[in-house]
C-alpha positions in Angstrom: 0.0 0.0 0.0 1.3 3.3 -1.2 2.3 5.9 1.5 1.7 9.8 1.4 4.4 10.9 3.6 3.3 14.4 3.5 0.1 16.6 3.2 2.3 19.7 2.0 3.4 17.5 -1.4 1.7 16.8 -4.8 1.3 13.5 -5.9 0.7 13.8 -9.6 1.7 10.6 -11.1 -1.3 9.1 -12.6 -2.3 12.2 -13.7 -1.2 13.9 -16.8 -2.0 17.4 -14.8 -1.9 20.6 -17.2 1.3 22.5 -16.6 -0.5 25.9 -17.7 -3.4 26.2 -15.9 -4.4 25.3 -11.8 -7.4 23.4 -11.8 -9.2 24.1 -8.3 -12.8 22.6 -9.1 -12.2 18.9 -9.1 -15.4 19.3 -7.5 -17.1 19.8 -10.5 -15.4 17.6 -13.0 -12.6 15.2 -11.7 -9.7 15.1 -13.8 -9.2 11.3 -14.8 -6.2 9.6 -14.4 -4.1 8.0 -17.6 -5.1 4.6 -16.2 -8.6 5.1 -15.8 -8.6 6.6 -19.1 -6.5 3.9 -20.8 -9.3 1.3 -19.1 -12.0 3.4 -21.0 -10.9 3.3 -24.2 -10.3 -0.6 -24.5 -14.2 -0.6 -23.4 -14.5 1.7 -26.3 -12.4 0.0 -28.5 -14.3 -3.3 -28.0 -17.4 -1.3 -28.8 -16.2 -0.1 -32.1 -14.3 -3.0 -33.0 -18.0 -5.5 -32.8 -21.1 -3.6 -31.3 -22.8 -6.6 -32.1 -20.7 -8.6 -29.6 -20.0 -5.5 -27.1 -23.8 -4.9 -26.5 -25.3 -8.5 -26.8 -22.2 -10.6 -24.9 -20.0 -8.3 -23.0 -22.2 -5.4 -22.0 -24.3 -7.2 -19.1 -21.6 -9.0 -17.3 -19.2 -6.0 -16.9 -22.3 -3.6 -16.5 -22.9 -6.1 -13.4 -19.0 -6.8 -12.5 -18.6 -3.1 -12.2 -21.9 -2.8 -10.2 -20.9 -5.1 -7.8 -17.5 -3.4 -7.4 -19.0 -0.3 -6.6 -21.5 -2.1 -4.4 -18.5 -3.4 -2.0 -17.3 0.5 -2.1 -20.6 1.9 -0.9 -21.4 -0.9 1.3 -24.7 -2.4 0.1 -26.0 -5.1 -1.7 -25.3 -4.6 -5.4 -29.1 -5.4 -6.2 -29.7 -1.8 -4.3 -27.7 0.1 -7.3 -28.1 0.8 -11.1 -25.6 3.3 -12.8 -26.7 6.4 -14.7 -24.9 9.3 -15.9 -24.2 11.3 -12.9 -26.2 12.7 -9.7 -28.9 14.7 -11.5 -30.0 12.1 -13.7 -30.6 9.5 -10.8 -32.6 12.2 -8.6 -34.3 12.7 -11.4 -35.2 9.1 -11.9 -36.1 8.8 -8.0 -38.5 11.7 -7.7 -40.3 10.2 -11.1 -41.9 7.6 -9.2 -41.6 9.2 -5.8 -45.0 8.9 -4.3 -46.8 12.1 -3.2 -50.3 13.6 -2.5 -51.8 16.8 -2.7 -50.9 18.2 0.6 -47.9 16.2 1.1 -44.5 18.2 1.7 -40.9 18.0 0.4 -38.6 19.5 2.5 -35.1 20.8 1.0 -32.9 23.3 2.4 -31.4 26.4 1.1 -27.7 25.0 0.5 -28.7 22.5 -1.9 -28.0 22.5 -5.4 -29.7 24.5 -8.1 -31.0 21.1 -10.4 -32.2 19.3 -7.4 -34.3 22.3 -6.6 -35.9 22.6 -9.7 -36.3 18.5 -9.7 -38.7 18.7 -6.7 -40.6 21.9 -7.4 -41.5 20.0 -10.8 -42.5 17.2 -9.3 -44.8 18.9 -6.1 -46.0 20.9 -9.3 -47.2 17.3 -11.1 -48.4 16.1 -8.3 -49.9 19.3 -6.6 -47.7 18.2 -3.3 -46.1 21.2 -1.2 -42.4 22.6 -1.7 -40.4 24.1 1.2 -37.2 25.3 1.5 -35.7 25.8 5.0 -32.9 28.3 5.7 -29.5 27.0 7.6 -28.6 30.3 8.4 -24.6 31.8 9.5 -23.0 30.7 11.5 -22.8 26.9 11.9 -21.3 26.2 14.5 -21.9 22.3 14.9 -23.6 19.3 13.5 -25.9 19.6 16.5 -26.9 22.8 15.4 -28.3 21.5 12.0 -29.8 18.6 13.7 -31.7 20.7 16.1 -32.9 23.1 12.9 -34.5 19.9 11.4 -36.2 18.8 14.7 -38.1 22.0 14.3 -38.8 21.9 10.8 -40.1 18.5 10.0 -44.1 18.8 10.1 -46.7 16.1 10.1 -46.9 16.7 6.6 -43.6 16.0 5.8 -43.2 12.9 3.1 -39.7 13.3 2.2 -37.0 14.7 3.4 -34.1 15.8 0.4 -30.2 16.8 1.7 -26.7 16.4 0.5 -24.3 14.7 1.9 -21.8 17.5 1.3 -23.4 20.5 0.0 -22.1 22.1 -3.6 -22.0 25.9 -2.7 -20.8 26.0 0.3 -19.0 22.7 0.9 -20.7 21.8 4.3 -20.8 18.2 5.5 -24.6 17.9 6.8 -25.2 15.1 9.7 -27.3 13.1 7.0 -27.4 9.6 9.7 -28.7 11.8 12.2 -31.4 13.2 10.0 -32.0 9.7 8.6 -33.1 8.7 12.1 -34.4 12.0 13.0 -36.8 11.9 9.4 -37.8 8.1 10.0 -38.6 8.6 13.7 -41.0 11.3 11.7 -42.0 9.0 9.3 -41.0 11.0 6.3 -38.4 8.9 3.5 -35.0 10.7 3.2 -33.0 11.2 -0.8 -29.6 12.6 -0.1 -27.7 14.1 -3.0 -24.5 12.5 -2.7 -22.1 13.5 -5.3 -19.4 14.7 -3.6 -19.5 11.8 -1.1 -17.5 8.9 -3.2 -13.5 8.3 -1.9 -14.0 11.8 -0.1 -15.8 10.6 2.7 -16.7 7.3 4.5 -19.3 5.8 2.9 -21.6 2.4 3.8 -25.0 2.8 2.6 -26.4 0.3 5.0 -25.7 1.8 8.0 -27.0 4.9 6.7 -30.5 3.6 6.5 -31.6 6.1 3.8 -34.2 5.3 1.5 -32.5 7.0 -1.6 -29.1 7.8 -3.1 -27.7 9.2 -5.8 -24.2 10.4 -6.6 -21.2 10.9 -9.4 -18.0 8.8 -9.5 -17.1 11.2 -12.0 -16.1 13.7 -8.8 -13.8 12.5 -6.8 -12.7 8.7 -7.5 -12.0 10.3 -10.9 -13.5 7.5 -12.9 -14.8 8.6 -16.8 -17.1 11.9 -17.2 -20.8 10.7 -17.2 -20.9 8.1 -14.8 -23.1 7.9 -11.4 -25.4 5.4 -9.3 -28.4 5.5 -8.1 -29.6 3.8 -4.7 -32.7 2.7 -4.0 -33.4 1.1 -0.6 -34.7 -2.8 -0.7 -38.2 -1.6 1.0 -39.0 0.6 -2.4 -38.1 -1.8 -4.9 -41.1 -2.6 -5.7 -42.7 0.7 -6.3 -39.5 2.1 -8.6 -40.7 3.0 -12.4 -38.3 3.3 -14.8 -37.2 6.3 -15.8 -36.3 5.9 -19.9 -38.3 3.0 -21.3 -36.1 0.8 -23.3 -35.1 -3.2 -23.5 -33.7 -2.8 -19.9 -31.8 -6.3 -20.9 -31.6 -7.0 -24.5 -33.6 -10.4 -25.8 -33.5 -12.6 -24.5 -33.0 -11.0 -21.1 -35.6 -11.4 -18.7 -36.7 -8.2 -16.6 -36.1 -9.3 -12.9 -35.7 -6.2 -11.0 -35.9 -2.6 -11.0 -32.1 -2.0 -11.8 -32.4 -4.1 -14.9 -34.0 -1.9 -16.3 -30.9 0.6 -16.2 -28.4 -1.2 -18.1 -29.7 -0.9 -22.2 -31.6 2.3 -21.9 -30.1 2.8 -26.0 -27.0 2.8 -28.2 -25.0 4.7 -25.8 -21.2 4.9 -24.6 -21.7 2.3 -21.3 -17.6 2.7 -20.9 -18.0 5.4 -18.0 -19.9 2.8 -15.5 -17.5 -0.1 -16.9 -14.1 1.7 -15.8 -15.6 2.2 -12.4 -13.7 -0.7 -11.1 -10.3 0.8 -13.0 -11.0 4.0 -10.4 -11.7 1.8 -7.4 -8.3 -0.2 -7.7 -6.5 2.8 -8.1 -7.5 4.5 -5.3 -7.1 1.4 -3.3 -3.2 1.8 -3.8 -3.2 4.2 -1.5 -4.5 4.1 2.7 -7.8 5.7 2.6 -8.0 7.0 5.7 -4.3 9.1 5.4 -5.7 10.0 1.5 -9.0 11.5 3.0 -6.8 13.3 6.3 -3.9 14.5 3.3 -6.6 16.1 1.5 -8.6 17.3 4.2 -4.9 19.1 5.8 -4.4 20.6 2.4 -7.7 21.9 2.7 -7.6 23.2 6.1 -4.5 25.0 5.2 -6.1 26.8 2.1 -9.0 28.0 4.4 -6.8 29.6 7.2 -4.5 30.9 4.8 -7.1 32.7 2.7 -9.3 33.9 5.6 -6.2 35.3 7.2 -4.9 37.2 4.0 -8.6 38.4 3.1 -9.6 39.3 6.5 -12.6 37.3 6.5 -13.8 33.5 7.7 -14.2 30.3 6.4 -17.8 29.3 5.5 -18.0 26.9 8.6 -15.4 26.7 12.0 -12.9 23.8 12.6 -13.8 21.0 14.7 -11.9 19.2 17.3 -11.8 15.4 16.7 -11.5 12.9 14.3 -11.8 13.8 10.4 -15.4 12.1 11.0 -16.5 14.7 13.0 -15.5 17.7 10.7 -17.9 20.4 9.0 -15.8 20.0 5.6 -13.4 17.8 3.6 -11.5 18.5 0.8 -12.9 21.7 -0.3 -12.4 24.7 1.2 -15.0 27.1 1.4 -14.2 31.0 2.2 -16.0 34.1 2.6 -14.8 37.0 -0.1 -14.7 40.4 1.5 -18.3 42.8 1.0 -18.3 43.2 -2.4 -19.1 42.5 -5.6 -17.1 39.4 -6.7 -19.3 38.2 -9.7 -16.3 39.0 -12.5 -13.2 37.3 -9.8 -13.7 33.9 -11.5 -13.6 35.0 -14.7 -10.5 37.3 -13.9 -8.8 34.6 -12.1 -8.7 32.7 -15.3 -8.1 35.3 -17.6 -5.0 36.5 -15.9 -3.8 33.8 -14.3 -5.2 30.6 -15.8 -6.6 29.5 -12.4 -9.7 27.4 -12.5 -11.9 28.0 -9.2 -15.6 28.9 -8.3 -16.2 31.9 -7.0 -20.2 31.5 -6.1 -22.7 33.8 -4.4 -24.6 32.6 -1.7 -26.8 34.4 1.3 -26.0 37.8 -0.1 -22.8 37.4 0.0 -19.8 35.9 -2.3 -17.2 32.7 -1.5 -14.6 31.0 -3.3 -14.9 26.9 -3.3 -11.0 25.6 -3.4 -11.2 22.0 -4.2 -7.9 19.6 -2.9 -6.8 16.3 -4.5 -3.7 14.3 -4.4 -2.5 15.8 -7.9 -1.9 19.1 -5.9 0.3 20.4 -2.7 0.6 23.1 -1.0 2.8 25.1 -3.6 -0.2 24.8 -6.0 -2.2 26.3 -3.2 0.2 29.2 -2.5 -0.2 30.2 -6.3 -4.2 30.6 -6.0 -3.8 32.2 -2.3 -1.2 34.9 -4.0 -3.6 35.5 -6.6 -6.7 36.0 -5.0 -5.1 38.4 -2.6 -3.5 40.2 -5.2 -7.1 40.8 -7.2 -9.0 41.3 -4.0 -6.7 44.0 -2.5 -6.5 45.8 -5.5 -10.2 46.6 -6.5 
């Protein structure tokens, strides 16, 4: 097992990184490693060379091979899982068939992502069911705190409750096994938006005891743009529609269960999902408990270092403890100073060919810093001199 022997060094050796540009927003769009590349294109290559074969032979036993490797990953039964092309698409598929009555609520909060949003307003609008969204204001302090915010929230009414994992615009890591419990105990179903979960954080689906699941592998194990998973808890099985109607299984391929119908859903490139396992191994090189406390340090130094030179704070405090117990991971999320930031992105990239998200959230503006292996902390210096350079000068 490979050894990082320190958080302040890059590790870029599966990557062919760009040496003229500093890509900060892995936690957009992971940059894929050459061997996870290479693994895609024999896929590919297969395809070309007989689609015939590739789509009637080989397709369902690596669709299921990969499945299951991801399955031992996430910790659940592989039957629970059915890849898609990234987080959106698999909420989108869950709140298709997602039971609700006039009068019935969905509760979401205001961090969660823009798509997701409009996902569950459309569907309360079909369905003539009620949409809330519930502010977590500044500061957060604690897990506790967002626990106690539900408690209050969560009505009678309630029939599902929607979260992320970690949140997109501000990088928060929400006490989602706590609101599982919490939501069940209120008898409302829980989807959590999970794409920025995968190799980041500790996941086993299991033990969570959600009902849904959805995230990208595309983020942070760095397999193949367009690939992602849906979950979908053994106790709703049975009421799961599918979301594109197609052969499911090509003849003669009997329709058994609900994920079945997610593997031919058309002519499409299926190499994504089948490299999964490619991602998986190479990950695995490495301890994943000193990968997710290197990348978390890297981050906790880009936070202090910015909020110190800016004169402002990081979205949410440090917390004593394990890496478990932390509000964030490996993306540092920092206030701006009052302002008007919206042209900083651009400008950061124009000038100095730095790739990072500068978003605007609660009235105010913060830049989203995201740290994997490929980077160390002179990469981070870079972006810290250049955003203090533009932000003192204007």
């Amino acid at each position: 097992m490979k050894s990082l022997e320190s958080w302040q060094q890059a590790y870029p050796e599966d990557w062919d990184v760009p040496q003229d540009i500093l890509y900060l927003n892995h936690g957009a769009f992971g940059l894929t490693p050459r061997a996870i590349l290479a693994d895609q294109r024999q896929w590919q290559a297969r395809n070309i060379a007989n689609p015939m074969d590739f789509y009637l032979r080989q397709l369902e036993p690596a669709w299921w091979t990969a499945r299951d490797r991801l399955a031992q990953l996430v910790g659940t039964d592989a039957n629970n899982l059915a890849f898609c092309p990234c987080a959106t698409t698999g909420m989108n598929h869950i709140a298709s068939f997602f039971p609700l009555k006039p009068g019935q609520e969905v509760l979401l909060n205001n961090h969660e992502y823009g798509a997701v949003k409009k996902i569950w307003k459309r569907r309360c609008q079909q369905t003539d069911a009620s949409y809330r969204e519930i502010e977590i204001p500044f500061p957060i302090s604690s897990a506790d705190q967002l626990i106690q915010i539900y408690e209050k929230e969560i009505h009678a009414n309630t029939r599902i409750i929607v979260l992320s994992q970690i949140t997109s615009p501000t990088a928060i890591i929400l006490p989602v096994a706590e609101l599982t419990d919490l939501a069940h105990r209120r008898s409302a179903a829980v989807c959590i938006d999970g794409p920025h979960t995968i190799l980041q954080y500790p996941l086993q689906l299991d033990d969570l005891r959600c009902d849904f699941y959805t995230a990208s592998c595309h983020k942070w194990l760095c397999a193949p743009l367009g690939c992602g998973f849906t979950y979908i808890a053994p106790q709703w099985h049975e009421q799961v529609e599918p979301f594109e109607i197609s052969w499911g299984r090509l003849p003669p391929g009997e329709l058994r269960t609900w994920s079945d119908h997610q593997i031919w859903v058309g002519t499409r490139d299926y190499s994504p999902y089948l490299s999964v396992p490619a991602a998986i191994e190479l990950f695995e090189k490495y301890n994943l408990n000193e990968l997710r406390i290197r990348n978390h340090r890297l981050a906790q130094y880009v936070r202090s270092e910015l909020a110190q030179r800016l004169r402002t704070e990081p979205v949410v405090p440090d917390q004593s403890g394990p890496y478990s117990n932390s509000l964030y991971g490996w993306m540092a999320a920092v206030w701006l100073p009052t302002g008007d930031w919206s042209h900083l992105q651009k400008k950061l990239w124009d000038e100095d060919r730095i790739e990072v998200p500068v978003i605007s959230f609660a009235d105010r503006y913060l830049i989203r810093v995201s740290c994997h292996l490929y980077y160390g902390i002179d990469e981070m210096n870079r972006l810290i001199a250049a955003v203090s350079r533009h932000c003192r000068t204007e």
